[in-house]
C-alpha positions, 0 to 999 in steps of 0.5 A, spaced: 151 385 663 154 383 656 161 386 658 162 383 665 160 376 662 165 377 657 170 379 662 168 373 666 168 367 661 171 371 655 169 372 648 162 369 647 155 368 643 150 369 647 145 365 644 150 360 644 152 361 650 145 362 655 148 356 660 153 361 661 149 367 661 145 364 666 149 361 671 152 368 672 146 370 673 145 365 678 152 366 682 153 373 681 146 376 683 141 371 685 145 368 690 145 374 693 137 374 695 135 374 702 130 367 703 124 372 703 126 375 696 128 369 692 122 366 694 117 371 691 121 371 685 120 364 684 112 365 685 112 372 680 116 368 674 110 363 674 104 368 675 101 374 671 103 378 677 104 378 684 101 382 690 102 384 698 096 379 699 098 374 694 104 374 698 102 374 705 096 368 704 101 364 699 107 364 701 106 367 708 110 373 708 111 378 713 112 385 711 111 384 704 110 391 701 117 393 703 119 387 701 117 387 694 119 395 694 126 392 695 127 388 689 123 393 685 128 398 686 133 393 685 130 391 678 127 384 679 121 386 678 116 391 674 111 394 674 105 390 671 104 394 664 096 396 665 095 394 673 095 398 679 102 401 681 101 395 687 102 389 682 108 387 679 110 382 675 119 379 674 123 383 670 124 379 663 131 377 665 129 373 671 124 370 668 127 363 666 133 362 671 133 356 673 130 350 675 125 355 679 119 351 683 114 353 687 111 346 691 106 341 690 103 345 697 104 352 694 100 350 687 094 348 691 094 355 694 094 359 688 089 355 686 085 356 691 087 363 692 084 365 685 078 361 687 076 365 694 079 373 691 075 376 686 080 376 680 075 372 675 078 376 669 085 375 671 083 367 673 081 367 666 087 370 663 092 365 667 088 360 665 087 361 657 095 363 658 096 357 661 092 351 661 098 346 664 096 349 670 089 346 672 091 340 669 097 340 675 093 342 680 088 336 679 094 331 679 096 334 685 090 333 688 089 326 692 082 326 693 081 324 685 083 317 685 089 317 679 085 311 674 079 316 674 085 322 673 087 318 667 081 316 664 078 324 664 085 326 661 084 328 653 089 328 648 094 334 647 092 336 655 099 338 656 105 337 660 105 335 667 110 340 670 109 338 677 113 331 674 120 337 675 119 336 683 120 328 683 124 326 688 126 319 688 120 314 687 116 316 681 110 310 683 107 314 690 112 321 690 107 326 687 101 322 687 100 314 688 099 310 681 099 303 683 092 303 681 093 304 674 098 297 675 094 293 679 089 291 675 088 286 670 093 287 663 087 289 658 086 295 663 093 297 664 095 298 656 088 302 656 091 306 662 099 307 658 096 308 651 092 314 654 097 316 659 102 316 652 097 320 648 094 325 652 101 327 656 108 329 654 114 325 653 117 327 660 111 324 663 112 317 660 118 317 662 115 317 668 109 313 668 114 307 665 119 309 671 114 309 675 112 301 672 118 299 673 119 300 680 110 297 681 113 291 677 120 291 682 115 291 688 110 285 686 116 280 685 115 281 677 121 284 676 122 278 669 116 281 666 119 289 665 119 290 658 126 291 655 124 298 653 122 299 660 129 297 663 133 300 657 132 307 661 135 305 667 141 302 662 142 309 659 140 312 666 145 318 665 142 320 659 135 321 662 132 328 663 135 330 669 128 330 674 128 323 673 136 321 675 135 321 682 129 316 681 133 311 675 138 311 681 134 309 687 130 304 682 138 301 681 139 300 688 132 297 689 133 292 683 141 291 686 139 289 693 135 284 690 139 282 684 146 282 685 150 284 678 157 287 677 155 291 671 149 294 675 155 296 680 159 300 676 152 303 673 149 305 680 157 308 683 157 313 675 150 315 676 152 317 684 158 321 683 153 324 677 148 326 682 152 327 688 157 332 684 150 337 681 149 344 681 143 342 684 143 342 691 137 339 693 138 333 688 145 332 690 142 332 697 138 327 696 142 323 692 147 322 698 141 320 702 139 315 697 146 312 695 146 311 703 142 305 703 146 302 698 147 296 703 150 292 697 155 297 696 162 296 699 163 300 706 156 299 706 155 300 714 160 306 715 157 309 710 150 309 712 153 311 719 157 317 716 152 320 712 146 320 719 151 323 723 151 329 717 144 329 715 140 331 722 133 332 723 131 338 727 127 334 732 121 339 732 122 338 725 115 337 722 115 332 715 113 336 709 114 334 702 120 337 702 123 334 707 119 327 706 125 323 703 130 325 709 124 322 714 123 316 710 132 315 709 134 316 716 129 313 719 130 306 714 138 307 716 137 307 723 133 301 723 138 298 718 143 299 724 139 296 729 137 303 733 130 302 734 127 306 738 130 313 734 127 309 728 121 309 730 120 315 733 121 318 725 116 313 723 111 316 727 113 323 725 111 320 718 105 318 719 101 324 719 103 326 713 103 320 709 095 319 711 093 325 708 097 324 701 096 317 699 103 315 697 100 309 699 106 304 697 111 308 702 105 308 707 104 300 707 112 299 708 113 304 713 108 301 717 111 295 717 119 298 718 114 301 724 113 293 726 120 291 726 122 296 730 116 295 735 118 287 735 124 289 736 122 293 742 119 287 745 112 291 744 110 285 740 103 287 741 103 293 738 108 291 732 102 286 730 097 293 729 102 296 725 102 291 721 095 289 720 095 296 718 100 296 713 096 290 709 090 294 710 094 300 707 096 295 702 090 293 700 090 290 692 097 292 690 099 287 693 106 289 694 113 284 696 119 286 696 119 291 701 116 286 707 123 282 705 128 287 707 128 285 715 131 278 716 129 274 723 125 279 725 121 281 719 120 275 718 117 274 726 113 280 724 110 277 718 109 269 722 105 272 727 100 277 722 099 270 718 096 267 724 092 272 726 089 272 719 089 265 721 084 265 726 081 272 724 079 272 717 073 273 715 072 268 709 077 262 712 084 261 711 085 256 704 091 254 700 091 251 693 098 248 693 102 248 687 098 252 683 100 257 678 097 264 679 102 267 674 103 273 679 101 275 686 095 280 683 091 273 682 092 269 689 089 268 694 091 272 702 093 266 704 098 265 698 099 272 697 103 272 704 105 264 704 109 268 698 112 274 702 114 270 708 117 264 703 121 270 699 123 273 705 126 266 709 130 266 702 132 274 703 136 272 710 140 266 706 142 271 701 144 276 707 148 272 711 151 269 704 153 275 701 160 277 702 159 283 705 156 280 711 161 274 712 167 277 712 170 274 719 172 281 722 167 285 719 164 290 725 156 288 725 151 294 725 151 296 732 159 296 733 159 301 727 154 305 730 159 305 737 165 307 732 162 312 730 160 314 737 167 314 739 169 318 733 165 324 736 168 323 742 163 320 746 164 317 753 161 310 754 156 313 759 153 318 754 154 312 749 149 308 753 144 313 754 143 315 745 143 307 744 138 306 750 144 300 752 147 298 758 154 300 760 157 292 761 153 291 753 157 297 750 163 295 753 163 289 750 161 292 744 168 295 744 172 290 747 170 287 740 172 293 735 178 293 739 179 286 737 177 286 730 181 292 728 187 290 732 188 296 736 188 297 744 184 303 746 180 308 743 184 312 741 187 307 736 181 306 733 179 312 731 186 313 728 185 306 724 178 309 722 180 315 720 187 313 716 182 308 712 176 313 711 181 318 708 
């Protein structure tokens, strides 16, 4: 092995050189694993041993004793020293490669799995070895609200491993934390000064993570401390599971704060992350950077990328593919294709009641109103936003009811009046009086602020150079373009955007008019000489 690393990267100190070493374990050897195969190395590199049974109940493997057989003569695996001949366990070499990561769902199952199957001394084994488990496996569980989570923690109760899989929302990815926020101010320090003594340092960088955007999203966004924000300056330096967040909390705070110093942060740490080893991140990076509308080509760009990023559409929503769901359906609302959008909002539904995200829940409810609205189903928009208030519950969240211009603001007029005639305690205002923040006002205050901030919001949208350029093609004649890209005649044109052929004619008499050309050729011509 030490001979062939040389010949590839040359003359080398292997304890100084471990990132080559692993590399080349990764290119020349693990690559070449069949899915089936790499999925149970990742399982054996964080357990004791695995067996047929652990195999086929965890992971679902079919045929797994001819399976583990293979990699057992190909060297991954050994046999586990002082077990049956039926139990291995991963090769040494193998046993810190990569970023290996089982899953949320998959930790569950092991759980349970050694909670049903009577392996009581090599449960209590695994647990002495590794006692990070037990306190991962309850943070995953949603039935345990997260303050009485945090209040049973103890100190030096160990690493929250499970933070490695965080996708891009630190506040309700994993598990929802806006409870440990939405409380008066003497119970949030009691809740931060027992998260930072019990846990490690990667996980207060989440849980101030995590702050921020809870901060963001209540339209407290002058409170963060400067401590706090000072992650997102220095983002880049973050550890590497936390990047992907840093950005999209960037491009949240962007949308709503414009800066030119924040521009070129977010523009570093997208290339940064589109341009990573780790695939999945990069992946999720494009998704994210996609619906950065402050970003210039904002609107091609969005297009483009929910043309490369398709769903399957049998596809069910899991955790790994919940931020897929939740970016094309918000870029297809953006663009204005309603029913598409609403089609995956429903997909998401399911999912996110059995998780408590609830932050996420609440907003796409209310993306699933705006859609409706938009659908002329006015009745059934009414419901779905009904349901993200009620989801939303103490947490009083803003920022995300203020993204949708005209329409989210018809939406939210027509709750209000509902509540107007159907709240229980009666429908008061105290005007001009300072609460401090949302947290303390009453309903009708606290809607009466979302509806004012989200007038603002539409002002902003319409004065934003990016919308007011003259010639500028609005989102349904960026769509139409894309569509034209493709090959699309206007009849099939018709059909995927449920328009009628006069309306998609007329869309295209304005590309054509606004791109200075004459036929569609011309315009896919123009379009790609200033994309290239």
């Amino acid at each position: 092995m030490i001979l062939r690393l040389e010949s590839k990267y040359g003359a080398w100190n292997p304890e100084s050189c471990w990132h080559e070493m692993n590399r080349y374990i990764k290119e020349m050897i693990l690559d070449t694993l069949q899915r089936e195969e790499r999925e149970i190395l990742h399982l054996a590199q964080y357990l004791p041993w695995v067996d047929e049974e652990m195999c086929e109940e965890i992971l679902g493997t079919a045929h797994a004793e001819v399976i583990l057989g293979r990699m057992l003569r190909k060297g991954f695996l050994v046999h586990t020293e002082g077990e049956p001949d039926t139990r291995w366990s991963v090769a040494p070499i193998f046993c810190h490669i990569e970023e290996a990561s089982l899953g949320r769902s998959r930790w569950m199952k092991i759980g349970k799995w050694y909670e049903t199957h009577d392996h009581r001394a090599e449960q209590l084994q695994y647990d002495s070895l590794m006692p990070e488990v037990q306190l991962n496996l309850s943070f995953m569980r949603p039935q345990i609200l997260t303050e009485q989570w945090v209040e049973e923690l103890k100190p030096g109760a160990g690493r929250l491993l499970i933070l490695q899989e965080t996708k891009i929302s630190c506040l309700c990815d994993i598990r929802d934390l806006s409870g440990l926020f939405a409380c008066e101010k003497r119970r949030e320090r009691q809740f931060a000064r027992r998260w930072k003594e019990c846990l490690d340092e990667d996980a207060w960088i989440f849980y101030r993570l995590a702050r921020i955007e809870y901060y963001l999203e209540t339209d407290r966004l002058s409170s963060v401390a400067d401590e706090d924000m000072q992650l997102l300056i220095k983002a880049e330096e973050l550890p590497p599971a936390f990047r992907l967040s840093a950005l999209w909390l960037l491009i949240r705070i962007q949308r709503f704060a414009y800066d030119e110093e924040r521009k070129e942060r977010i523009e570093r740490l997208e290339t940064k992350l589109i341009h990573t080893e780790n695939h999945a991140r990069s992946g999720y990076a494009k998704a994210v950077a996609s619906l950065n509308i402050t970003a210039h080509g904002s609107q091609e760009n969005l297009a483009k990328w929910l043309k490369s990023a398709a769903v399957p559409a049998n596809a069910e929503v899991t955790e790994e593919n919940i931020v897929w769901f939740y970016c094309r359906s918000k870029g297809y609302l953006l663009l204005n294709q309603y029913e598409k959008s609403r089609r995956l909002l429903e997909k998401m539904l399911p999912y996110l009641n059995a998780h408590r995200s609830l932050r996420i829940h609440a907003e796409v409810l209310f993306e699933k109103a705006v859609a409706e609205w938009n659908l002329e189903q006015h009745g059934q928009a009414l419901k779905s936003v009904i349901e993200s208030f009620l989801v939303n519950g103490k947490n009083r969240y803003v920022m995300f009811y203020t993204e949708y211009g005209v329409t989210g603001r018809k939406v939210l007029e027509a709750y209000i009046d509902w509540m107007k005639h159907n709240s229980p305690e009666g429908w008061h205002r105290k005007k001009k009086y300072n609460y401090g923040n949302v947290l303390h006002m009453p309903e009708a205050d606290y809607l009466e602020t979302i509806l004012r901030k989200t007038r603002k919001e539409a002002r902003h949208m319409q004065k934003n150079a990016e919308y007011q350029r003259e010639e500028r093609l609005t989102m349904t004649e960026t769509v139409i373009l894309q569509y034209l890209v493709q090959g699309l005649t206007n009849a099939q044109i018709c059909q995927e955007m449920k328009l009628k052929l006069p309306t998609v004619k007329g869309h295209i008499y304005n590309i054509y008019k606004k791109m200075n050309v004459k036929n569609r050729v011309q315009a896919v011509m123009k379009w790609k000489e200033e994309t290239e």
